[in-house]
C-alpha positions as CSV (number, residue, x, y, z in Angstrom):
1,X,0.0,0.0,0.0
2,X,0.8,4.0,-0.7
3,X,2.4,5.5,2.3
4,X,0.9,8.9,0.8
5,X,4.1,10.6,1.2
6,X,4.3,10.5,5.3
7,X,7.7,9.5,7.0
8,X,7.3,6.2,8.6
9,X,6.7,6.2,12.2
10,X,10.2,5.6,13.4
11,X,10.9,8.7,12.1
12,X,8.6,10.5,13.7
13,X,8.9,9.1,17.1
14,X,12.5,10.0,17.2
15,X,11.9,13.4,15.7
16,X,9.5,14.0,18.9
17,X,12.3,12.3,21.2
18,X,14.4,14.8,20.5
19,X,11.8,17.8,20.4
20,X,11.8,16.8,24.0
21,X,15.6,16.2,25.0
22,X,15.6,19.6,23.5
23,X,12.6,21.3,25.8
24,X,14.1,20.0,28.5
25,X,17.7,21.1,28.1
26,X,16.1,24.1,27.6
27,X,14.5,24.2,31.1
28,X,17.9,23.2,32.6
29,X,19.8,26.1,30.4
30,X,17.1,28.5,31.9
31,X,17.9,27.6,35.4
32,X,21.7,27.8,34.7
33,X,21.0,31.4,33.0
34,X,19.4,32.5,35.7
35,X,21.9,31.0,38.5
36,X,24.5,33.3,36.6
37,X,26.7,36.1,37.8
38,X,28.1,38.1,34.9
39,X,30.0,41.6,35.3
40,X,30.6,44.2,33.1
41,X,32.4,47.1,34.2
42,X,33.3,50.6,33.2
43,X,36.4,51.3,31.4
44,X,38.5,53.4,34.5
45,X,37.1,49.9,36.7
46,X,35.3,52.2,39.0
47,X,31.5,51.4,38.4
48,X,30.6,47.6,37.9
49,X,27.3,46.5,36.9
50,X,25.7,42.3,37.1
51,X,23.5,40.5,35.3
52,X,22.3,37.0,35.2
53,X,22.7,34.9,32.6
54,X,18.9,36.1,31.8
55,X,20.2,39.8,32.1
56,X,18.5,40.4,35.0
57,X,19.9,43.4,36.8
58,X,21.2,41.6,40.3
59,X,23.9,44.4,41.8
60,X,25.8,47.6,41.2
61,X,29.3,48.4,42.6
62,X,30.4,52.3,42.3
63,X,34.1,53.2,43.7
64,X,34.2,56.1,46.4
65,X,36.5,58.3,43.9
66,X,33.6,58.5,41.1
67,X,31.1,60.2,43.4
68,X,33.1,63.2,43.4
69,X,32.9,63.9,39.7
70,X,30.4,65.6,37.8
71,X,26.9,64.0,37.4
72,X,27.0,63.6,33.5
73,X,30.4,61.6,34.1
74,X,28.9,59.6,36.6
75,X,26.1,58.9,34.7
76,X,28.0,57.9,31.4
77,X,30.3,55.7,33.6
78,X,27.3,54.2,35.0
79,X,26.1,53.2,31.5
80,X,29.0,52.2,30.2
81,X,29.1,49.5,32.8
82,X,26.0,48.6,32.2
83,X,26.9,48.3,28.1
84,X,29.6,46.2,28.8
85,X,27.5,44.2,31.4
86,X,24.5,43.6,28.7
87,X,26.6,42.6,25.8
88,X,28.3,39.9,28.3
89,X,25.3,38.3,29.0
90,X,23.3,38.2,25.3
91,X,27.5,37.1,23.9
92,X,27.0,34.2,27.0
93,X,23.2,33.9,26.5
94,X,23.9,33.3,22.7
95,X,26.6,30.6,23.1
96,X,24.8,29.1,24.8
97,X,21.6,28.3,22.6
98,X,24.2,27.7,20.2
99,X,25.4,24.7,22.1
100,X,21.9,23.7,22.8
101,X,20.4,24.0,19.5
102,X,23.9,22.5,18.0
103,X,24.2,25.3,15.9
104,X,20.7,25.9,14.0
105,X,19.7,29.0,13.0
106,X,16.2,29.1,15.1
107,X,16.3,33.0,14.5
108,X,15.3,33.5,17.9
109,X,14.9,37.2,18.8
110,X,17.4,38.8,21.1
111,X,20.1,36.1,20.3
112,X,20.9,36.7,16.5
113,X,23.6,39.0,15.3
114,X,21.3,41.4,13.7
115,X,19.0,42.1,16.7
């Protein structure tokens, strides 16, 4: 008889075998993302900034010495820990989907390179 085109049913078990290795990975990497400490710090070293793994703001470190500048020094310090901080996460966030995926292009938003 015609198998009308359809992959046989081994196939598709397995396909949905690993739909779910992959779901669940994908739990554990969440759990790992959000376990994670990563700093990003100004370029003079004297504001620091962390994220999770998730970017989730979790603490802000800001040396003695910078409170005595001017406020729009400061305030550009501040961000530029806060840059660096944000593209250590989505560069860690990324690598790791990468691993999890093995390297398919899922276009996910927030972890390509043109977002």
């Amino acid at each position: 008889m015609a198998g009308f085109g359809l992959p046989n049913f081994g196939q598709i078990t397995e396909a949905f075998k690993k739909a779910q290795q992959i779901q669940q990975d994908a739990q554990k990497l969440q759990e790992e993302l959000d376990e994670m400490e990563l700093e990003g710090s100004s370029k003079d070293k004297r504001a620091s900034v962390w994220l999770s793994g998730n970017q989730k703001p979790l603490r802000v470190k800001i040396e003695d010495s910078l409170l005595t500048e001017q406020k729009e020094l400061i305030e550009m310090t501040i961000l530029e820990a806060i840059q660096n901080a944000h593209e250590n996460s989505t560069t860690n966030m990324k690598n790791k989907m990468q691993e999890l995926t093995g390297g398919l292009n899922l276009n996910l938003p927030g972890i390509n390179d043109a977002d």
